[in-house]
C-alpha positions in Angstrom: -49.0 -3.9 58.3 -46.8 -3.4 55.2 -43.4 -5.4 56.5 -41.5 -4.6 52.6 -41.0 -1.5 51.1 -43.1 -1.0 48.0 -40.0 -0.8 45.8 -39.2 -4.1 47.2 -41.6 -5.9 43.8 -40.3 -3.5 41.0 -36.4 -4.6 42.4 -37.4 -8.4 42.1 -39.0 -8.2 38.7 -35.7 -6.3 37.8 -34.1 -8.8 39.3 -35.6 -11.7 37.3 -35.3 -10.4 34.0 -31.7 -9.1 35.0 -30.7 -12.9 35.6 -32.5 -14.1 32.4 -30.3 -11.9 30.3 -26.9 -12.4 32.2 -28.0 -15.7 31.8 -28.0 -15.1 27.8 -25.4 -13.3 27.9 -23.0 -15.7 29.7 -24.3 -18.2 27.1 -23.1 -15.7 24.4 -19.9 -15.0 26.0 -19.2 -19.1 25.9 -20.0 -19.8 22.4 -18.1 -16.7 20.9 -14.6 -17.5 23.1 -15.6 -21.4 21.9 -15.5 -19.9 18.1 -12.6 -17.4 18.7 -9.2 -17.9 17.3 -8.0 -18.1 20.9 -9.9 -21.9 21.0 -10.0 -22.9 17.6 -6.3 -21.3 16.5 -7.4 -19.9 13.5 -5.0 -18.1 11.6 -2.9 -18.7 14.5 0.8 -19.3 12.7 2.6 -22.4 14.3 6.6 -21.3 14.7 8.5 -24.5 13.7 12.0 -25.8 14.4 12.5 -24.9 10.6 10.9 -21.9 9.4 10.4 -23.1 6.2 8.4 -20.3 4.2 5.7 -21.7 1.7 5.2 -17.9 0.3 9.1 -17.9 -0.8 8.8 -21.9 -2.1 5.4 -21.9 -3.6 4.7 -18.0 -4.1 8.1 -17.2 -5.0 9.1 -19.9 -6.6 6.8 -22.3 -8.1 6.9 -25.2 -6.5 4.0 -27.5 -6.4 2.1 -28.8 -3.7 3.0 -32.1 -4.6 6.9 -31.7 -5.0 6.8 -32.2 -1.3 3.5 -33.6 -0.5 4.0 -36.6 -2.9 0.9 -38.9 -0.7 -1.8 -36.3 -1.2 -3.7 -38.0 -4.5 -3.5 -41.5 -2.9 -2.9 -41.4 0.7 -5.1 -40.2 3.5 -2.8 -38.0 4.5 -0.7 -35.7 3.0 2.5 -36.9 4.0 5.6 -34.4 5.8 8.5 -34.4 3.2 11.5 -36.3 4.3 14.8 -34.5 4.9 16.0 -35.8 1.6 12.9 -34.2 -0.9 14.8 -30.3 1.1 18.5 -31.8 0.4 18.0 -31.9 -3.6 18.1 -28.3 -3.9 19.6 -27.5 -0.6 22.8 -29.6 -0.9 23.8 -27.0 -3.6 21.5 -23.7 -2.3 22.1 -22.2 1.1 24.3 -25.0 2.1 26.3 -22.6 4.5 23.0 -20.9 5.8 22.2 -21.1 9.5 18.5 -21.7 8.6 19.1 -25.0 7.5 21.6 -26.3 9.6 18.5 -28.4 11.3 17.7 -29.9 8.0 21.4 -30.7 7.0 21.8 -32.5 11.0 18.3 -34.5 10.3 20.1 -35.8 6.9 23.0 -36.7 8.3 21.5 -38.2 11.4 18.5 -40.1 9.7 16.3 -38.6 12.5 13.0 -36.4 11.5 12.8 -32.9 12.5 10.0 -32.4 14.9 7.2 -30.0 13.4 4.9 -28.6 15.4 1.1 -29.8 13.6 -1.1 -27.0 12.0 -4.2 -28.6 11.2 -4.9 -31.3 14.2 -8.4 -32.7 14.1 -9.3 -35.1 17.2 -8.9 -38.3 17.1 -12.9 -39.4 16.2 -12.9 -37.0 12.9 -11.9 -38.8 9.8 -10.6 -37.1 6.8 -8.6 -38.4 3.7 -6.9 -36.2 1.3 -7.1 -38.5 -1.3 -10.9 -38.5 -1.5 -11.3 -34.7 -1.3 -8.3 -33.8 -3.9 -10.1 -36.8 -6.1 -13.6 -35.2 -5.8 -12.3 -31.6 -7.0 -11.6 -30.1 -3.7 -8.6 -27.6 -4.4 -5.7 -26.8 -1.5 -6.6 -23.7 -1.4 -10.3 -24.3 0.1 -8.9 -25.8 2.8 -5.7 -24.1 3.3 -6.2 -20.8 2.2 -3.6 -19.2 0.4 -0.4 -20.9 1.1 1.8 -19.6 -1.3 1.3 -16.3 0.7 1.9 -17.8 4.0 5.5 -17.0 5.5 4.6 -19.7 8.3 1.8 -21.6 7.8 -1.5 -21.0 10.0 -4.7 -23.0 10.1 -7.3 -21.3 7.5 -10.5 -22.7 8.2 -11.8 -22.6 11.9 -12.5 -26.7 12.1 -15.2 -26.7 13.2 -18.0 -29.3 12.4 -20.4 -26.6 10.9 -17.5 -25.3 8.6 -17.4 -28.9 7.0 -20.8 -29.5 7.1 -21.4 -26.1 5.2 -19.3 -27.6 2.0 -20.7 -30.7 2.5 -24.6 -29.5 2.2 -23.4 -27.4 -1.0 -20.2 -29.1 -2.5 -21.1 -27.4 -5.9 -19.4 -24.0 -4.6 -16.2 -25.6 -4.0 -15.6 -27.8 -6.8 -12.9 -27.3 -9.2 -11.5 -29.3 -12.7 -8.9 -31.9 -11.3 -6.2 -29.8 -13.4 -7.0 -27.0 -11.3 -6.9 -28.5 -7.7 -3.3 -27.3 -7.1 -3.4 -23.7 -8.7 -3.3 -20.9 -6.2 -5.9 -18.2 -6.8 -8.0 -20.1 -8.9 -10.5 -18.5 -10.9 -13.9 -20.4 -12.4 -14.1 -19.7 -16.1 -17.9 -18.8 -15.3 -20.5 -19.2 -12.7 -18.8 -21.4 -10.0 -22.7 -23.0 -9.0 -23.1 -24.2 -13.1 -19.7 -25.4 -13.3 -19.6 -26.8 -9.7 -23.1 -28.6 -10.9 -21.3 -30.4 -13.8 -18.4 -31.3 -11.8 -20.5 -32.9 -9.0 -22.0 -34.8 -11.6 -18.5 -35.9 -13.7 -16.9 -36.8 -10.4 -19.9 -39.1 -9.2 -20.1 -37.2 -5.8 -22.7 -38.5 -3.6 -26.0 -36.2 -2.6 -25.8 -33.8 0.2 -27.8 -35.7 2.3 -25.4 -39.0 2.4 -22.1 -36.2 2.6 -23.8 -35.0 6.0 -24.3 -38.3 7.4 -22.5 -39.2 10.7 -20.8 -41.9 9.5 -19.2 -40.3 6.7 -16.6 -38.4 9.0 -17.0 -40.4 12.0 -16.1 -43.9 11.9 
């Protein structure tokens, strides 16, 4: 006596496979929201109690990274300007503007204006500016093109395999130390034969110490 239909073996093989791939596919679905912008805030602009423009200062203008970011070659970190470093020009510039009527009560108050942090890595990551900038790391790789950034978004996804893909091939990113602040740079010939030379001049360590654990958690 036949107590299940005969259809009743073809519906649990369906069945089986059907759960292995929405399985998969669930798996999928978690590591692409993981990588999305919506998680890692990629290119996600942060609006600031200021919104200081780095395409009109830097783009427009000319400034240099380091007018305002004066710790970057021997710091750690890459210090916030104080109030005073905007005040130079802006005691005489667009004194009267609304836009900066934040920046003239911080001066007169002595207390920092609260910006909102664009590039936050967690707390067990280390990174130090100083190192990369001396190594021949340019802005730009990191940050993308900020002197086209109105408000400044996060460039890179930060993730670990993003640093560990310069890391295991440093040579692509290198750049003469003259060159580490220049928007747009260009290599003046193959970037792999001059990144070579550079790895070389600067002393930087092989790929398989730069992927090391240790070297970015400590």
């Amino acid at each position: 006596m036949q107590i299940f239909h005969r259809s009743t073996n073809t519906i649990s093989r369906v069945s089986v496979f059907g759960a292995v791939f929405f399985v998969a596919f669930l798996g999928w679905l978690m590591d692409a929201v993981n990588r999305s912008p919506y998680v890692t805030q990629q290119h996600v602009a942060r609006v600031q109690p200021v919104q200081f423009s780095h395409a009109h200062h830097v783009g427009g203008m000319g400034l240099d990274c380091r007018y305002c970011h004066t710790t970057v070659e021997r710091s750690a970190f890459a210090n916030i300007p104080p109030t005073k470093t905007c005040m130079n020009c802006h005691s005489q510039i667009w004194n009267q503007s609304p836009e900066i009527a934040p920046v003239q009560e911080s001066f007169r108050t002595d207390k920092s204006i609260e910006w909102v942090k664009v590039y936050d890595l967690p707390d067990y990551v280390y990174f130090n500016h100083s190192i990369h900038v001396a190594k021949g790391v340019g802005c730009e790789t990191c940050h993308g093109r900020i002197d086209k950034m109105p408000l400044v978004a996060q460039h890179p996804t930060l993730e670990m395999s993003w640093c560990l893909d310069c890391h295991r091939a440093p040579e692509k990113h290198l750049r003469p130390r003259d060159q580490i602040f220049t928007m747009g740079y260009v290599p003046a010939g193959d970037q792999e034969v001059i990144g070579e030379r550079l790895k070389a001049q600067y002393h930087i360590r092989p790929s398989n110490e730069l992927t090391e654990c240790w070297t970015c958690h400590r």
